[in-house]
Every structure is written in structure tokens, then in C-alpha cells.
FIMIGU-280704 format. One record per residue (C-alpha): residue number from 1; x, y, z. Coordinates in nm, 3 decimals, decimal comma. Layout:
! residues N
[node NUM [X Y Z]]
...
***
This chain:
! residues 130
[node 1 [9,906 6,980 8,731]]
[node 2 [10,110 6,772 8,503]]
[node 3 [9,931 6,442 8,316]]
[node 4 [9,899 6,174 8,560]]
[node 5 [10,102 6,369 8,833]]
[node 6 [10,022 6,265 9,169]]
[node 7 [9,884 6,524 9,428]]
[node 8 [9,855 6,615 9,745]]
[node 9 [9,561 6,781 9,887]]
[node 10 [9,661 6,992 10,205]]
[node 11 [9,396 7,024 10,441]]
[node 12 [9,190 6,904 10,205]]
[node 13 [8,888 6,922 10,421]]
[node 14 [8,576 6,742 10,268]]
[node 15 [8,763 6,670 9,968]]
[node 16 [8,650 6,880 9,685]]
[node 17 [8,985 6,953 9,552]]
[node 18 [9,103 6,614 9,554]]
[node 19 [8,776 6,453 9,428]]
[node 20 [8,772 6,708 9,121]]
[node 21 [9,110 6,649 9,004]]
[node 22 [9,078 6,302 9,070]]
[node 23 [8,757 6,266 8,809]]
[node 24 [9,040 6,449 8,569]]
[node 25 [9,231 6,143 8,605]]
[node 26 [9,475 6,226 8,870]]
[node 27 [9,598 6,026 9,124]]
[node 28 [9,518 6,205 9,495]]
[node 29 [9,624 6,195 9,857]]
[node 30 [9,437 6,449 10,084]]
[node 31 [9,534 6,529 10,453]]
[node 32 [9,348 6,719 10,722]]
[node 33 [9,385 6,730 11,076]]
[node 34 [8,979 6,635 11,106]]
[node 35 [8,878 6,292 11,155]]
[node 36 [8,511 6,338 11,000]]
[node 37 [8,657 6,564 10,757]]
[node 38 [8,860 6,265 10,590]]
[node 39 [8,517 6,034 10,667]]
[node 40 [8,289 6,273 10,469]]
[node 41 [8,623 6,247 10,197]]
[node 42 [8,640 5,903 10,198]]
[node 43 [8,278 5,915 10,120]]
[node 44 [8,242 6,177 9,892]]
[node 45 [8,515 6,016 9,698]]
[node 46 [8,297 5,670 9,713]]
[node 47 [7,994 5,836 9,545]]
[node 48 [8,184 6,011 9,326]]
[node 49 [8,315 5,674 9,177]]
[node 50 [8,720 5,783 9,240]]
[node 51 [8,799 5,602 9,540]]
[node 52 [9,001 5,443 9,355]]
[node 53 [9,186 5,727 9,288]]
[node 54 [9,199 5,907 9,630]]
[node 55 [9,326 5,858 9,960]]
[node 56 [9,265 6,056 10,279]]
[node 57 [9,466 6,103 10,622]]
[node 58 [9,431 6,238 10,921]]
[node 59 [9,799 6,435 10,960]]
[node 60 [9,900 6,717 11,104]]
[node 61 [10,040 6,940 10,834]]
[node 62 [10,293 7,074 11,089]]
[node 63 [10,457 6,762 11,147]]
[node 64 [10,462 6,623 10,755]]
[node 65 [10,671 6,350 10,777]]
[node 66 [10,463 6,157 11,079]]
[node 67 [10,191 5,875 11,008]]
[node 68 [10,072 5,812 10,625]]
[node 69 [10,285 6,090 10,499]]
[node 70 [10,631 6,016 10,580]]
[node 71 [10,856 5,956 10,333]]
[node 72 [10,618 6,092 10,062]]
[node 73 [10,718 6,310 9,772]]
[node 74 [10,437 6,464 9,522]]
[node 75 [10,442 6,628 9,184]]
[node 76 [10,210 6,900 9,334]]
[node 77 [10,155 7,012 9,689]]
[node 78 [9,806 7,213 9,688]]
[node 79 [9,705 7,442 9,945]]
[node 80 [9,339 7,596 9,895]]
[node 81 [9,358 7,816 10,185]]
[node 82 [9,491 7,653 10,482]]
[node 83 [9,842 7,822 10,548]]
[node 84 [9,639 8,116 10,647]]
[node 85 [9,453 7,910 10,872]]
[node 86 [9,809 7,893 11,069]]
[node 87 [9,910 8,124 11,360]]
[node 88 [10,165 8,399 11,185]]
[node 89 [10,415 8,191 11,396]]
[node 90 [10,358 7,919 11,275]]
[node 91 [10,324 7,974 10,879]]
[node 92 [10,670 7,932 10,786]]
[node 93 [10,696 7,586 10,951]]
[node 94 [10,387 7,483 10,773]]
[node 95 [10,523 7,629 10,442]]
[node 96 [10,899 7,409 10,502]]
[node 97 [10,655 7,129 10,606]]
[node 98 [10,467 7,093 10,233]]
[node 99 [10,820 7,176 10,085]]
[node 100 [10,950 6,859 10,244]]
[node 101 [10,680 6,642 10,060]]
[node 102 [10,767 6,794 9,711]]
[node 103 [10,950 6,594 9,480]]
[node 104 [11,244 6,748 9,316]]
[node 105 [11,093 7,006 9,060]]
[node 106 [10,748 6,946 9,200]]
[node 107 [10,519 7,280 9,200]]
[node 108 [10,303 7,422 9,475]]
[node 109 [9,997 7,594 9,422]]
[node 110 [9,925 7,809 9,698]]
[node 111 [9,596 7,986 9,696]]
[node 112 [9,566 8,231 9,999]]
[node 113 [9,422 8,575 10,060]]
[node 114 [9,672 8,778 10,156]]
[node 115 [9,905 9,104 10,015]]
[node 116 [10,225 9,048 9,843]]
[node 117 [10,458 9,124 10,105]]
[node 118 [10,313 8,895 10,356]]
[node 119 [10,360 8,631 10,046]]
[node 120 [10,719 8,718 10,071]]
[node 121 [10,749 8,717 10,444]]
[node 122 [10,596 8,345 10,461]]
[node 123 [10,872 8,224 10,225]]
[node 124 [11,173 8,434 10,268]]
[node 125 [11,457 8,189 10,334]]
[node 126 [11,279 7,896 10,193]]
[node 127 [11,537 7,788 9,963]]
[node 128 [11,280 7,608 9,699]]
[node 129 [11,110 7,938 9,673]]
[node 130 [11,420 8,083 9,533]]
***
């Protein structure tokens, strides 16, 4: 993550990601489909003293451009693990999804359990992958 790069948190549950790079000095925006997940965020973030630094959704990660996200770009897109949350059928629309709300030569740091091939699967025709 660049120097002051602004971030985005994808289903960022609880907030840990978001919270830790935020006490690094980055500026953070974390979504997750959970209602209390984004309360317990918001008040993680609050004890943490980075509110300040942090906001959090609710949005559904397969509709990105709906509610606080639309018309968003980010210098990173993280995912800790939710694209393999997703149906199989539904992991390439979630991948074009965080794409959208990359800013040109953003990065996105995808951390997932899974074999390469099934890496390649996910993004094969995703032109920002290429």
C-alpha cells in the first residue's frame, strides 16, 4: 500500500484490516454485507483512536456501485478472504465488482486459499488482470 493511499477493505468484517492500516496512517473505507459487523467496526475503530481515519458500510460487494460506494475509486482494493466466501458462480462478478472501484493503476491484494488454476479461472477475461 502506497504512502497515504486510500483503501478499501472488502468484507472487512469487524475491521481488523482496516483499523491496522489505518493506525499506519492510511486513510480506510471498509464494506461488509453485516450490519453489526460494521457496528463492532465503527467501534473498534473508536477505541482504537482512528475513527477518524475509517469509514464502514453496509454494501453488497456484488452490486459495488450501489449506496456509499458508488462512484468510488481506491488506490488498493483488499480482499482478506471473502471472494472465496462467493458461490463459484458468482466469483467472477465479485472479482469485476472490486475491479470497478480501482482507480486507474490501483493494485488488489487478494488473499484467498485456493490452487493456482482456480486463481486463473476467477480472473480469466478480466481485462485489468492482464
Amino acid at each position: 500500500v502506497g504512502a497515504h493511499a486510500q483503501v478499501l477493505d472488502a468484507g472487512c468484517g469487524f475491521g481488523d484490516n482496516a483499523i491496522y492500516l489505518a493506525k499506519k496512517g492510511h486513510r480506510c473505507v471498509g464494506f461488509d454485507f453485516s450490519d453489526r459487523a460494521i457496528e463492532v467496526a465503527n467501534k473498534r475503530a473508536s477505541e482504537a483512536g482512528v475513527s477518524h481515519l475509517c469509514e464502514f458500510l453496509v454494501a453488497d460487494a456484488l452490486d459495488a456501485q450501489a449506496g456509499g460506494l458508488r462512484g468510488r475509486r481506491f488506490g488498493t482494493v483488499l480482499d482478506s478472504a471473502c471472494l472465496q466466501c462467493f458461490d463459484p458462480t458468482l466469483q467472477v462478478k465479485y472479482i469485476e465488482n472490486m475491479a470497478s472501484l480501482m482507480a486507474p493503476g490501483g493494485s488488489f491484494v487478494l488473499l484467498v486459499v485456493c490452487n493456482q488454476s482456480q486463481l486463473r479461472s476467477w480472473c480469466r477475461g478480466v481485462r485489468w488482470m492482464q
